[in-house]
N, C-alpha and C positions, 0 to 999 in steps of 0.2 A: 528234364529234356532241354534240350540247346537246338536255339531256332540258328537256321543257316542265313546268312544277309550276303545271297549272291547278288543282288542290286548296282547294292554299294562295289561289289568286285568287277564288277563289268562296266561299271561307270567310270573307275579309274583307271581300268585299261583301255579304254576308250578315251578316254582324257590322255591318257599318255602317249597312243599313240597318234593323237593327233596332235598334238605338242611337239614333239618330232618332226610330221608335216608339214607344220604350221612355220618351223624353224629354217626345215629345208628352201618353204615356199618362198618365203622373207629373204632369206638369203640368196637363192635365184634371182629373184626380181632385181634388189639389191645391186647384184653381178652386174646385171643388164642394164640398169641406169647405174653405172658407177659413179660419173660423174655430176650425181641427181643428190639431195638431199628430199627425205620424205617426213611429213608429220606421221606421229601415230595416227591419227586420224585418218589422212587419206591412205597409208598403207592398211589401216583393220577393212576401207571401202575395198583395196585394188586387192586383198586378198580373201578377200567374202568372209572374215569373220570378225567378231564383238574385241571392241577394244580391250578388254577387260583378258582376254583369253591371251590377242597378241602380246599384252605388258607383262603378263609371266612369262611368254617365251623370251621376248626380248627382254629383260633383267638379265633371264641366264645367258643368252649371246654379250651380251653387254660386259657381264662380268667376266664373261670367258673371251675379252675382246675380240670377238669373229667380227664386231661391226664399229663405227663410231658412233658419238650420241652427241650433240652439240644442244643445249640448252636454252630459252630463250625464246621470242618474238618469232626468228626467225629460224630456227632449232630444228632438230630431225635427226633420223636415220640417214648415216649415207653407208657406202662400202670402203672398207680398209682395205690395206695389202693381204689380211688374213682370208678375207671373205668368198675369194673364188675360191681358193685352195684348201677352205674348209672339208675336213676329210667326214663323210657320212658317217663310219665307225665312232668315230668320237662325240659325233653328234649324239648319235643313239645311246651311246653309253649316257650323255649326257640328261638326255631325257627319259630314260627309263632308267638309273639310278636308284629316284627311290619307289620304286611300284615294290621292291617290297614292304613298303612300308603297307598297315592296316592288314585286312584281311583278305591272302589270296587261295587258302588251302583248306579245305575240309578238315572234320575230327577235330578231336580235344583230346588230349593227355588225360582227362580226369571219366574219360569215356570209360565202360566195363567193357566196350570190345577192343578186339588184338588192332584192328587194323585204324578203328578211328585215332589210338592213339599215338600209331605209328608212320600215318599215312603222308602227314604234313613233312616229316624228317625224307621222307623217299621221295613225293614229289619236287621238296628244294631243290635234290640234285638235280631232277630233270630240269628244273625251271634254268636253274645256271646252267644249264649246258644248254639249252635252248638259245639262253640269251648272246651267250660265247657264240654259236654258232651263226643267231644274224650279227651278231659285232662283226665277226671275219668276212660275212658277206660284204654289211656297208663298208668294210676298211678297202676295200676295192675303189669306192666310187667319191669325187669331191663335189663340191656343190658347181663348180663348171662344166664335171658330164655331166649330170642331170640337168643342168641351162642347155644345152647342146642336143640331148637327147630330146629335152620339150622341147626345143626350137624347131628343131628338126623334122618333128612329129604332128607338128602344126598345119 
């Protein structure tokens, strides 16, 4: 018998979509102080979470230079030319990439029944089409409507 570790499934989809979040969020603020350079430190304070969480999102904006990274004494986060006009779709792909990684699917191949062994091959599709489907949503929106939309809502 094969124990199921929905746990661990929920916890990285949870990670991941906070990650996403976490990237949008960063990058708003960002927009708004353009002129601002920030340490990791006071930006994991100004966007209420653990340093630790911020520095994996920021690696991947870093390396996908939506931001700059200046090193140093005096060092930080500020916003590039990229940074407003960072487009959400690509964000998202970005951060949810690899969710499929580990385990997101019920069944085993080596099951006796028809459906546990078939079931993971059928939900993949849904899952890709799911994901296509918010890609096409955020490809609508860049991280300066959503500054504009919070601003506004405030």
């Amino acid at each position: 018998m094969f124990k199921c570790n929905y746990k661990s499934y929920i916890k990285k989809v949870t990670t991941i979509n906070l990650e996403f979040n976490i990237a949008v969020h960063f990058l708003a603020f960002l927009t708004k102080h353009a002129d601002e350079r920030f340490s990791s430190r006071a930006l994991s304070e100004l966007i209420c979470i653990n340093p630790v969480q911020l520095r994996r999102v920021t690696s991947q904006l870093v390396e996908h230079q939506y931001v700059e990274t200046i090193r140093g004494k005096y060092g930080g986060y500020q916003a590039n030319e990229s940074t407003a006009t960072a487009n959400l779709g690509d964000l998202f792909q970005i951060f949810t990439a690899h969710s499929t990684q580990g385990r997101l699917y019920t069944g085993t191949k080596e099951s006796d029944c028809e459906i546990s062994q078939k079931i993971e091959d059928t939900m993949k599709v849904h899952h890709a089409k799911e994901q296509a489907l918010l890609k096409q949503y955020y490809d609508d929106f860049t991280i300066q409507d959503i500054l504009e939309e919070t601003v506004t809502t405030i």
